[in-house]
C-alpha positions as YAML, in Angstrom:
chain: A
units: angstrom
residues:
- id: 1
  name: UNK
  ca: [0.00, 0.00, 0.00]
- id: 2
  name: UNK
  ca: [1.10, 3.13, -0.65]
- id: 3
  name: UNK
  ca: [0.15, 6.77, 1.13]
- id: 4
  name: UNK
  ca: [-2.27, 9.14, -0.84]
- id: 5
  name: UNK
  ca: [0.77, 11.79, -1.35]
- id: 6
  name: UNK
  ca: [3.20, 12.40, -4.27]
- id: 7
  name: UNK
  ca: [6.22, 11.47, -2.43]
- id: 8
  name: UNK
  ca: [5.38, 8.06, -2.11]
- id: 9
  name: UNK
  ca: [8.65, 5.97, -3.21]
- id: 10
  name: UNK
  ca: [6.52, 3.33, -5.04]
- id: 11
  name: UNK
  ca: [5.17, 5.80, -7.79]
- id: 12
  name: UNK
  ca: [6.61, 4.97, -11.07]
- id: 13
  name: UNK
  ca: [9.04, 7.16, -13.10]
- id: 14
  name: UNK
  ca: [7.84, 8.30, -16.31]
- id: 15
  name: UNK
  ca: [9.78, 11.36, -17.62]
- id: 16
  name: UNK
  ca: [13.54, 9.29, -17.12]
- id: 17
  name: UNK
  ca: [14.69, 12.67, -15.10]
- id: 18
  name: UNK
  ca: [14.13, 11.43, -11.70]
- id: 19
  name: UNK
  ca: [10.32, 13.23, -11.55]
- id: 20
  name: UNK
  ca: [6.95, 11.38, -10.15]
- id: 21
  name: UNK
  ca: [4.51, 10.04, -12.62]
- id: 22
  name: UNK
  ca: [1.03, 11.50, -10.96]
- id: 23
  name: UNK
  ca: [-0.98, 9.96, -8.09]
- id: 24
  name: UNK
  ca: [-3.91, 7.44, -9.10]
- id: 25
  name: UNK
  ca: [-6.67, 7.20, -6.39]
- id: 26
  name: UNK
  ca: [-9.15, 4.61, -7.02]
- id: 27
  name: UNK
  ca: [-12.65, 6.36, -4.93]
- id: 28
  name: UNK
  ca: [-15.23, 3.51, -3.67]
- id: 29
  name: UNK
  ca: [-16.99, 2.43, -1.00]
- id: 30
  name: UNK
  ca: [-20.49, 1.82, -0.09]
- id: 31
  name: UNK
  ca: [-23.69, 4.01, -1.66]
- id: 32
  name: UNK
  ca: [-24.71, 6.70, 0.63]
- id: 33
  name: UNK
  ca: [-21.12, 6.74, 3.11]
- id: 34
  name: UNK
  ca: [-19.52, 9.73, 1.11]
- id: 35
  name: UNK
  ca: [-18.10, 8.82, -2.32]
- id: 36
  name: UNK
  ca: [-18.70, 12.01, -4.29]
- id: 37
  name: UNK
  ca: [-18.33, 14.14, -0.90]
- id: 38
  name: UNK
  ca: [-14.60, 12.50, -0.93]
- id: 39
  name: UNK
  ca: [-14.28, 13.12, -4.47]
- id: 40
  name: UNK
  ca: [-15.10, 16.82, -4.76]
- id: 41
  name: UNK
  ca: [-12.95, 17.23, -1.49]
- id: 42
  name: UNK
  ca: [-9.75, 16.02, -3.38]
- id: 43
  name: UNK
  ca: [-11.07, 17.95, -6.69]
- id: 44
  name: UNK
  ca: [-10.70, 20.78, -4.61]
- id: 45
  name: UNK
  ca: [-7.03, 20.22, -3.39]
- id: 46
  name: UNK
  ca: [-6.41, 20.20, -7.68]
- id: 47
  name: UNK
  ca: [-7.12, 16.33, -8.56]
- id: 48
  name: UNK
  ca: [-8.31, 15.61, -11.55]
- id: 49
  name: UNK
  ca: [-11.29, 13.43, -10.55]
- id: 50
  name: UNK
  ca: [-13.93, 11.28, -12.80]
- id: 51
  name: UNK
  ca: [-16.99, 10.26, -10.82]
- id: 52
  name: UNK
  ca: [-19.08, 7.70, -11.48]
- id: 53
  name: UNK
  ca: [-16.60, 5.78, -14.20]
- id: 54
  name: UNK
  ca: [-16.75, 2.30, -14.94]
- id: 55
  name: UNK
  ca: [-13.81, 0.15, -13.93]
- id: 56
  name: UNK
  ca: [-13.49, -0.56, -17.32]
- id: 57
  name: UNK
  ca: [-12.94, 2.90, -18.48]
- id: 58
  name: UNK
  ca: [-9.90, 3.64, -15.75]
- id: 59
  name: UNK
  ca: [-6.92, 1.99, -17.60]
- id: 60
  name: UNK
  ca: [-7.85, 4.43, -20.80]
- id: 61
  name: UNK
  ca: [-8.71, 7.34, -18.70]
- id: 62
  name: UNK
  ca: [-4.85, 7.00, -16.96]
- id: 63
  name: UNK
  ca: [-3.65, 6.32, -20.57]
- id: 64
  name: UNK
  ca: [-4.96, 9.70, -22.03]
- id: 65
  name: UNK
  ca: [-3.59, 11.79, -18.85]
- id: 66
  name: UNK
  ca: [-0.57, 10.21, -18.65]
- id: 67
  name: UNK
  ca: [1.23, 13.39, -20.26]
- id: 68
  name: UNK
  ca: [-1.23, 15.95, -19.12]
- id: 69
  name: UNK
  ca: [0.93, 18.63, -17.26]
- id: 70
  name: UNK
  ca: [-2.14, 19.74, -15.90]
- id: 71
  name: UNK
  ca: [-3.91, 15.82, -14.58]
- id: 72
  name: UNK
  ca: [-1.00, 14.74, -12.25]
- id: 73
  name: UNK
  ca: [-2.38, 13.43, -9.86]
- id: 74
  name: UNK
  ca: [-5.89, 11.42, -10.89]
- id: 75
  name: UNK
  ca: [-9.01, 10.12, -8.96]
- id: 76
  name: UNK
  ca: [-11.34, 8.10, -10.39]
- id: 77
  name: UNK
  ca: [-14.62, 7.45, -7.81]
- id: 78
  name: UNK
  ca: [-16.55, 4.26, -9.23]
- id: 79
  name: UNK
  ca: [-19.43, 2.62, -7.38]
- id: 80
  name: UNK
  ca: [-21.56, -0.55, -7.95]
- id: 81
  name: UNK
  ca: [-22.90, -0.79, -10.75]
- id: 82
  name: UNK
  ca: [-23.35, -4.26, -11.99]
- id: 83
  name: UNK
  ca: [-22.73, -8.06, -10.53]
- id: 84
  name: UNK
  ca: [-19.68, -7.59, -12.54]
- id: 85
  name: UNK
  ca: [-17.95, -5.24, -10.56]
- id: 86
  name: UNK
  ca: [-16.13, -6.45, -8.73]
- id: 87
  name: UNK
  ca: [-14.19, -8.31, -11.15]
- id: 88
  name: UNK
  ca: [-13.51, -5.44, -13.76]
- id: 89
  name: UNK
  ca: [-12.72, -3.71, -10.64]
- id: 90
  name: UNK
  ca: [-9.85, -6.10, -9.68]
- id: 91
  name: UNK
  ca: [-9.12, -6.71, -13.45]
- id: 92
  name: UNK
  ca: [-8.63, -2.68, -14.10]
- id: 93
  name: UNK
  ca: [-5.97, -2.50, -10.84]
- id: 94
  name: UNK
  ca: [-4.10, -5.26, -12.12]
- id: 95
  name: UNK
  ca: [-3.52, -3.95, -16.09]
- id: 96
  name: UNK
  ca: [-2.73, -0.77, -14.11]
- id: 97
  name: UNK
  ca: [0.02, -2.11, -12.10]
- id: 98
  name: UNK
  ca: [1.07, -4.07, -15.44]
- id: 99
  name: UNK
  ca: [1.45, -0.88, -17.05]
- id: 100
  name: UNK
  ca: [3.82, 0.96, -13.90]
- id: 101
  name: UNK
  ca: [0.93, 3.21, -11.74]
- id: 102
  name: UNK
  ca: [0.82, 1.70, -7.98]
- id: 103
  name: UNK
  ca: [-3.20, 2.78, -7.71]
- id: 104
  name: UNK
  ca: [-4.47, 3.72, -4.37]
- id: 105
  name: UNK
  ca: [-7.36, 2.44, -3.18]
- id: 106
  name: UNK
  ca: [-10.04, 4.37, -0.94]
- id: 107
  name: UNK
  ca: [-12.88, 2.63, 0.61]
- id: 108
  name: UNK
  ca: [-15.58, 4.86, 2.15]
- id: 109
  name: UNK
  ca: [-17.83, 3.11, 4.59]
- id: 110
  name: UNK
  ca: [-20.45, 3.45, 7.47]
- id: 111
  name: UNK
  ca: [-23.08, 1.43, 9.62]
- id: 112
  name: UNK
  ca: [-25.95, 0.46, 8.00]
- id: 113
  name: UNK
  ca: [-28.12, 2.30, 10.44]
- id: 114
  name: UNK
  ca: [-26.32, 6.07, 9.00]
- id: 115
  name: UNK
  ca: [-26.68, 4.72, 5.29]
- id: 116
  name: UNK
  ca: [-30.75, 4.17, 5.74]
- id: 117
  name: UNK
  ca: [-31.04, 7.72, 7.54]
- id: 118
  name: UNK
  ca: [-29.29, 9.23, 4.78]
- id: 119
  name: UNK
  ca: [-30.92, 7.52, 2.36]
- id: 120
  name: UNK
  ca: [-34.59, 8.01, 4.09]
- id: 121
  name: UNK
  ca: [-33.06, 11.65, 4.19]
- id: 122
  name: UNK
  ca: [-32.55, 12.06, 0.55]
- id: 123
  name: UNK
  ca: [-35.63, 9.68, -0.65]
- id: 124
  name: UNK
  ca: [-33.82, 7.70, -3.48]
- id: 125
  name: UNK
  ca: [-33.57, 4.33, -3.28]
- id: 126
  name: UNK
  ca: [-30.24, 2.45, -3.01]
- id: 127
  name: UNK
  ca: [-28.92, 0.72, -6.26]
- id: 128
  name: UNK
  ca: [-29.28, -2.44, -5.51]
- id: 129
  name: UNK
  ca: [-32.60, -2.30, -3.53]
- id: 130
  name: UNK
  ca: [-34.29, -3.79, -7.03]
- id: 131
  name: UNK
  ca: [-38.14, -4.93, -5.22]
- id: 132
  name: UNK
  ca: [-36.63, -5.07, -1.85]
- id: 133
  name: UNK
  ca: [-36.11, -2.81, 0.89]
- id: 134
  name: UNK
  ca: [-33.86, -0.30, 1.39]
- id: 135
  name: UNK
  ca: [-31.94, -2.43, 3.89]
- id: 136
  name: UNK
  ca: [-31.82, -5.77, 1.38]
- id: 137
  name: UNK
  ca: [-29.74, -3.21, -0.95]
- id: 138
  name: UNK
  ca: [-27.68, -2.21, 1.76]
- id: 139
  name: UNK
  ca: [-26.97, -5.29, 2.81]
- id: 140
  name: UNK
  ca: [-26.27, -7.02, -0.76]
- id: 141
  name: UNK
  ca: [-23.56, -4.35, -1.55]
- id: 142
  name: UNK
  ca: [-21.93, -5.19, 1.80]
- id: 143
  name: UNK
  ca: [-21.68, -8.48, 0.33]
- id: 144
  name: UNK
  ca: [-20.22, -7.90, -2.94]
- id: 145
  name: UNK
  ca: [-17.55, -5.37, -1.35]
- id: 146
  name: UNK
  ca: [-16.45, -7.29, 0.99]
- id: 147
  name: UNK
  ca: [-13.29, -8.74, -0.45]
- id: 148
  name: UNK
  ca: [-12.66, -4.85, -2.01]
- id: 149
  name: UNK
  ca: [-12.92, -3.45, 1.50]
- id: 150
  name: UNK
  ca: [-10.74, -6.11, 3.29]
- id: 151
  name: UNK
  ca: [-7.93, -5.12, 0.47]
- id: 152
  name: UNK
  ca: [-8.47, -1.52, 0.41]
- id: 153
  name: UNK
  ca: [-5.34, 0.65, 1.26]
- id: 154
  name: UNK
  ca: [-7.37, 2.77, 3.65]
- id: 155
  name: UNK
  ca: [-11.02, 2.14, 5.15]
- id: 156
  name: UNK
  ca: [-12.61, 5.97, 5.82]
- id: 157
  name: UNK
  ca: [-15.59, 5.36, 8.61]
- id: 158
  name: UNK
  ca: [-18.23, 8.12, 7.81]
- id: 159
  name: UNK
  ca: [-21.21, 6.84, 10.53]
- id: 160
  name: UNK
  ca: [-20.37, 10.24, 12.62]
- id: 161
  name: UNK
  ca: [-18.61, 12.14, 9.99]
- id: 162
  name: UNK
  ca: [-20.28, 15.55, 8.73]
- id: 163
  name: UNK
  ca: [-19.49, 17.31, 5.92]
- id: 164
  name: UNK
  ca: [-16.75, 18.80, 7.10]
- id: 165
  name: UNK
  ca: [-14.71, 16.23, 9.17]
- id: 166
  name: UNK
  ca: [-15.14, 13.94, 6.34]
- id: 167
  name: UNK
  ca: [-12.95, 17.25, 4.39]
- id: 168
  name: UNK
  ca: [-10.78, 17.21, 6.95]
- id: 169
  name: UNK
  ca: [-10.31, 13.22, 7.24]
- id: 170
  name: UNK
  ca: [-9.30, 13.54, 3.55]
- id: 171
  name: UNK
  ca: [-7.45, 16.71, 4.25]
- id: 172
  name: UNK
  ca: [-5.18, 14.03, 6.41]
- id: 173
  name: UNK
  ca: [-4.24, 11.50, 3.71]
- id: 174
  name: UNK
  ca: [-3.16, 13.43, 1.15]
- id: 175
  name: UNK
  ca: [0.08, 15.32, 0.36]
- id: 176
  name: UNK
  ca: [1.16, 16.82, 3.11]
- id: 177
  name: UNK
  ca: [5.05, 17.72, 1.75]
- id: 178
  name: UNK
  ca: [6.87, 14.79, 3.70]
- id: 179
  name: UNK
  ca: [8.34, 11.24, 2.85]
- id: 180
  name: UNK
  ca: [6.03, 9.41, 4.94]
- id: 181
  name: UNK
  ca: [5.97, 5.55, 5.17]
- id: 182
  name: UNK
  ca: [2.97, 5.05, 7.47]
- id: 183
  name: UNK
  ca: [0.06, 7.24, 8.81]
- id: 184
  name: UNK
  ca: [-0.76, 6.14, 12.40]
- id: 185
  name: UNK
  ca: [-4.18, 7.49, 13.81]
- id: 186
  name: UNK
  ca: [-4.75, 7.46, 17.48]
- id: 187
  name: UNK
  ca: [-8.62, 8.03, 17.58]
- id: 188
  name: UNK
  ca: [-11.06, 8.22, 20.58]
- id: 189
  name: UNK
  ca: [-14.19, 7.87, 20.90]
- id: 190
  name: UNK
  ca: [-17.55, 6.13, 23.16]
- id: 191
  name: UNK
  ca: [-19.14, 3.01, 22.90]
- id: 192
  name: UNK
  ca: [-22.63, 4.10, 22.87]
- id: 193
  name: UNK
  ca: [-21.69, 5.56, 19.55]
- id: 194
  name: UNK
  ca: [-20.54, 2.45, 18.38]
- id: 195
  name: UNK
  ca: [-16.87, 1.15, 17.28]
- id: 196
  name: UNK
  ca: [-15.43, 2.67, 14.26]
- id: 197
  name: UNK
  ca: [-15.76, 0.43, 11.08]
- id: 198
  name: UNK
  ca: [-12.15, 1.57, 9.99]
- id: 199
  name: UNK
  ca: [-10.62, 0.63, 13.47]
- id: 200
  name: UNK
  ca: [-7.33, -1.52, 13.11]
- id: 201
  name: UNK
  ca: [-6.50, -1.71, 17.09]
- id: 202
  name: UNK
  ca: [-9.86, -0.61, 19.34]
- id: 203
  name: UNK
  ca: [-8.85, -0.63, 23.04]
- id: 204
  name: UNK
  ca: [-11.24, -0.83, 25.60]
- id: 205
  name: UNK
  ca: [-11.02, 1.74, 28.80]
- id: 206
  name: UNK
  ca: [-14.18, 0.61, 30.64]
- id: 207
  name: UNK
  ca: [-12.26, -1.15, 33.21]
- id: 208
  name: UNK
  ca: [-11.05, 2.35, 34.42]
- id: 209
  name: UNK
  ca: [-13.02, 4.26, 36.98]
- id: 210
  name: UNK
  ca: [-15.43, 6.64, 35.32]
- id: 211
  name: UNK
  ca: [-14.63, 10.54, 36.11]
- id: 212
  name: UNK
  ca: [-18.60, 11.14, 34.68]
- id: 213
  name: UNK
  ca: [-19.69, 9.88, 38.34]
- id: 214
  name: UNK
  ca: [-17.93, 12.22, 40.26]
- id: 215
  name: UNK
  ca: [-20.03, 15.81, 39.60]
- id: 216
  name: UNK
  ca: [-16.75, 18.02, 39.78]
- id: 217
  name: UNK
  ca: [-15.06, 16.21, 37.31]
- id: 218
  name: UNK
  ca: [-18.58, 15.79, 34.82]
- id: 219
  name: UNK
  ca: [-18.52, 18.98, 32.71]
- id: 220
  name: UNK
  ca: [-14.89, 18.98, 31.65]
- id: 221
  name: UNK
  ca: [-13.37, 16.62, 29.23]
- id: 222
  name: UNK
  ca: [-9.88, 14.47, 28.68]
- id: 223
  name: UNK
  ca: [-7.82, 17.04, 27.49]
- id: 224
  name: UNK
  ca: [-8.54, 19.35, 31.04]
- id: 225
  name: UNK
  ca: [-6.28, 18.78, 33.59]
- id: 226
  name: UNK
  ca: [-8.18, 17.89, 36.09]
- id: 227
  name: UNK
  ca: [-9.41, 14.40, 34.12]
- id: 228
  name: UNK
  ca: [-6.56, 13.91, 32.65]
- id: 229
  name: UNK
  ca: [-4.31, 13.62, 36.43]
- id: 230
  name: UNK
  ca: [-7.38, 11.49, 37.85]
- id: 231
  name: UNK
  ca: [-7.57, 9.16, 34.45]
- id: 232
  name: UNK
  ca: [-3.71, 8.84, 34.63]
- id: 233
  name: UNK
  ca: [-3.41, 8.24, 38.12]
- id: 234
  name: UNK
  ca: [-5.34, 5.29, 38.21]
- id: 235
  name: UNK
  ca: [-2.13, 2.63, 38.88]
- id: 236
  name: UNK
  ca: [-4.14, 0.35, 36.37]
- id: 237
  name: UNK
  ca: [-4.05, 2.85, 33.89]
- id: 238
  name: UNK
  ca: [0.02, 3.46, 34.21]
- id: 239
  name: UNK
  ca: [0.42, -0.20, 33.56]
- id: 240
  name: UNK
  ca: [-2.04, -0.36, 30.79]
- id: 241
  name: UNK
  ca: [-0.64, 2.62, 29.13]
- id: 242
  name: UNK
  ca: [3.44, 0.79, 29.68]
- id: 243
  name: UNK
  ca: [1.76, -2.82, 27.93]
- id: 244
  name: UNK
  ca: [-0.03, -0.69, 25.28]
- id: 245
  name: UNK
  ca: [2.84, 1.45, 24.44]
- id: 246
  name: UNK
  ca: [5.25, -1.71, 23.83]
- id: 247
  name: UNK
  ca: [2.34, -3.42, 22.06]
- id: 248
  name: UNK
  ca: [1.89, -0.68, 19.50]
- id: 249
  name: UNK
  ca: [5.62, -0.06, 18.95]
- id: 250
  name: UNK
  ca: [6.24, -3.56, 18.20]
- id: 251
  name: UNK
  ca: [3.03, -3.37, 15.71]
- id: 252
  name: UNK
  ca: [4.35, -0.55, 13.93]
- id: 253
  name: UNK
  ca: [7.46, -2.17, 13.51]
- id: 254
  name: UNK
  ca: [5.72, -5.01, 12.00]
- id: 255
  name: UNK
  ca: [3.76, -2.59, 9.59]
- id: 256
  name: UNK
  ca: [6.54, -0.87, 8.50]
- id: 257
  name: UNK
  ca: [8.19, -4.30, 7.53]
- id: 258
  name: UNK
  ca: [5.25, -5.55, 5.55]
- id: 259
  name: UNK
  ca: [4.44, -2.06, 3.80]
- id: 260
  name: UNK
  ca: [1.48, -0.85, 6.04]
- id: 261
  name: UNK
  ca: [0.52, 2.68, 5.42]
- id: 262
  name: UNK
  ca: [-2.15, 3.68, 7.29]
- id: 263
  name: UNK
  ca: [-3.21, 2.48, 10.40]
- id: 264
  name: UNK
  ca: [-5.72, 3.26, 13.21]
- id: 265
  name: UNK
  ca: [-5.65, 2.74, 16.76]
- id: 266
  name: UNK
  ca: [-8.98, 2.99, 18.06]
- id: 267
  name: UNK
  ca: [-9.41, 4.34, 21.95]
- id: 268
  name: UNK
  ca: [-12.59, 3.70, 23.81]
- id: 269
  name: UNK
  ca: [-14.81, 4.82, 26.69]
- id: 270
  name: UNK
  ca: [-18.64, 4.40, 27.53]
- id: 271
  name: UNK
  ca: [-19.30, 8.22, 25.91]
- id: 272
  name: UNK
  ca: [-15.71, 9.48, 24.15]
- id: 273
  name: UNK
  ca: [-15.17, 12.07, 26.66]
- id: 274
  name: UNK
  ca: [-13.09, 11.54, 29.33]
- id: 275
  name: UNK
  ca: [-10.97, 7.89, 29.80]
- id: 276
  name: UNK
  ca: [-10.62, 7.70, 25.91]
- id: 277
  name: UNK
  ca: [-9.65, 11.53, 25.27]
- id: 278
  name: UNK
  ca: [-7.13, 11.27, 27.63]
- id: 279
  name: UNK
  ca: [-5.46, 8.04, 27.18]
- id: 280
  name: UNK
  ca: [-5.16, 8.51, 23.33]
- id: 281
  name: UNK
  ca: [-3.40, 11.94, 24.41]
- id: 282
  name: UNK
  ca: [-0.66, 10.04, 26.30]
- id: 283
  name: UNK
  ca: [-0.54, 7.75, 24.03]
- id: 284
  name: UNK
  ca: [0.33, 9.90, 20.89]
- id: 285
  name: UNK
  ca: [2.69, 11.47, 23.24]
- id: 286
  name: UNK
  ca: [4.71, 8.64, 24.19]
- id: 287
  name: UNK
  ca: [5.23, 7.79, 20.69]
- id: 288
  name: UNK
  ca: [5.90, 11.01, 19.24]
- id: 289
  name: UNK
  ca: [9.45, 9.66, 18.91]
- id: 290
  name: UNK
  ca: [8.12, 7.63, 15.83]
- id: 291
  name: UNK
  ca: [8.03, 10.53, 13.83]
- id: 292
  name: UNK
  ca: [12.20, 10.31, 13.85]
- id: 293
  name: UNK
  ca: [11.32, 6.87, 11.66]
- id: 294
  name: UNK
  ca: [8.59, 8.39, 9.11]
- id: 295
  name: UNK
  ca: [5.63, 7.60, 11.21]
- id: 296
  name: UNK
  ca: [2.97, 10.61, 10.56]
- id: 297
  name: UNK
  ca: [1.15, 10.43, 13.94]
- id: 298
  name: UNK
  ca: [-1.98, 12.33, 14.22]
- id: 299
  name: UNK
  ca: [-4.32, 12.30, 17.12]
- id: 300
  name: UNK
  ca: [-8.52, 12.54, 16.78]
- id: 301
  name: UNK
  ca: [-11.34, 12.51, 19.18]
- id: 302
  name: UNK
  ca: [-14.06, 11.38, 17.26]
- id: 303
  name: UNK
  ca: [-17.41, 12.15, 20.06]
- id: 304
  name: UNK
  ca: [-15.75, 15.14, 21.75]
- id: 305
  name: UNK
  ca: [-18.61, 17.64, 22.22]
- id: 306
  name: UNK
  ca: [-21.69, 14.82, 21.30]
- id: 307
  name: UNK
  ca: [-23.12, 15.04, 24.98]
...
């Protein structure tokens, strides 16, 4: 896998002078979870993106930009259109790896309960829904996407996204000006909300005690002091943090070995406020050191501010 930025080492040379051939993004993901939202976010950071184009159409459309000044860096945002799908899908990444691009691909995704709302919302039917309900549709393109998902370079979870942290989770994997070989995420967030779909690691802080019961500590969050020292000085939560830490170091030493690019270490409490918000904080900050090794480490509290 390879990081949605143009310093990525795998992208093919071209021109013979040492210069980048441009970025191909491959945009897909389930109906209703964000697809053209993702694709008009990287339009706007100067992609040159194609929505709604048949896998069989993305080998010809890299062929005619492949000298186009102007189309370095290329998104094309395909979505289920047929029981064949799949396989041009597949077929399309392989003649483009034949032919020298490393494609990217982006899976958007969310719970099946957020793609009825917005689809209720909206009052089209889904794709697939045929006689069915709404649900059967859902639930038939989780089906056929399941292998794509599972092999997908990175998995974006839009259940709680809104328009604008889904910019800003895009905002995150692309260029940001760096060589870097692996994008680790440290994200809160509660329970009640459910667990992010696009979770590699989720960590469970129930066992701590909860600072919500005690009235003076209620109102504030993990990232105030007084939370954070009460969170933090829970023995149990020193030791946790000392297993975790050695845990995720020795992960990210596996990932780097196999060619793991983006990762996400999921952190979480009964709401997302307290435990979770300040155990992903120490945790970001006792591995900050990663950085030294081309780990981009970025830090995210997904249901700060829901209650």
């Amino acid at each position: 896998m390879t990081p949605l930025d143009s310093t990525a080492d795998t992208a093919p040379d071209t021109t013979g002078d040492g210069t980048r051939r441009h970025d191909v993004v491959i945009l897909t993901g389930m109906s209703g979870a964000g697809r053209t939202t993702a694709g008009d976010v990287l339009e706007d950071r100067g992609w040159y993106v194609v929505d709604n184009l048949p896998p069989s159409m993305i080998v010809e459309l890299m062929e005619l930009t492949a000298d186009d000044p102007q189309r370095q860096r290329v998104a094309a945002v395909v979505d289920v259109r047929s029981r064949d799908f799949t396989t041009e899908l597949s077929g399309a990444l392989q003649a483009l790896n034949e032919r020298g691009w490393r494609p990217r691909v982006v899976f958007v995704d969310a719970s099946d309960e957020a793609l009825v709302r917005r689809f209720d919302a909206v009052r089209r039917p889904h794709p697939l829904q045929g006689e069915g309900l709404l649900l059967d549709g859902i639930r038939r393109e989780r089906r056929m996407l399941a292998d794509l998902r599972s092999n997908a370079d990175v998995v974006v979870d839009t259940t709680n996204y809104n328009v604008h942290q889904l910019s800003a989770k895009v905002d995150s994997l692309i260029e940001t000006g760096v060589r870097v070989r692996l994008r680790l995420a440290v994200m809160s967030f509660g329970f009640k909300y459910g667990i992010p779909l696009d979770a590699d690691i989720v960590l469970d802080l129930r066992f701590l005690p909860n600072p919500y019961w005690d009235p003076a500590l209620r109102p504030y969050t993990g990232k105030d002091a007084a939370v954070r020292d009460f969170v933090l000085g829970q023995e149990l939560a020193g030791s946790f943090l000392d297993h975790t830490e050695r845990m995720l170091r020795a992960a990210v030493a596996g990932y780097l070995a196999e060619g793991r690019r983006f990762v996400t270490v999921a952190v979480g409490c009964t709401g997302g406020k307290h435990r979770s918000v300040a155990i992903a904080e120490d945790l970001a900050l006792r591995l900050g050191d990663l950085e030294d090794s081309g780990v981009q480490l970025t830090t995210f509290h997904r249901d700060l501010g829901r209650e």
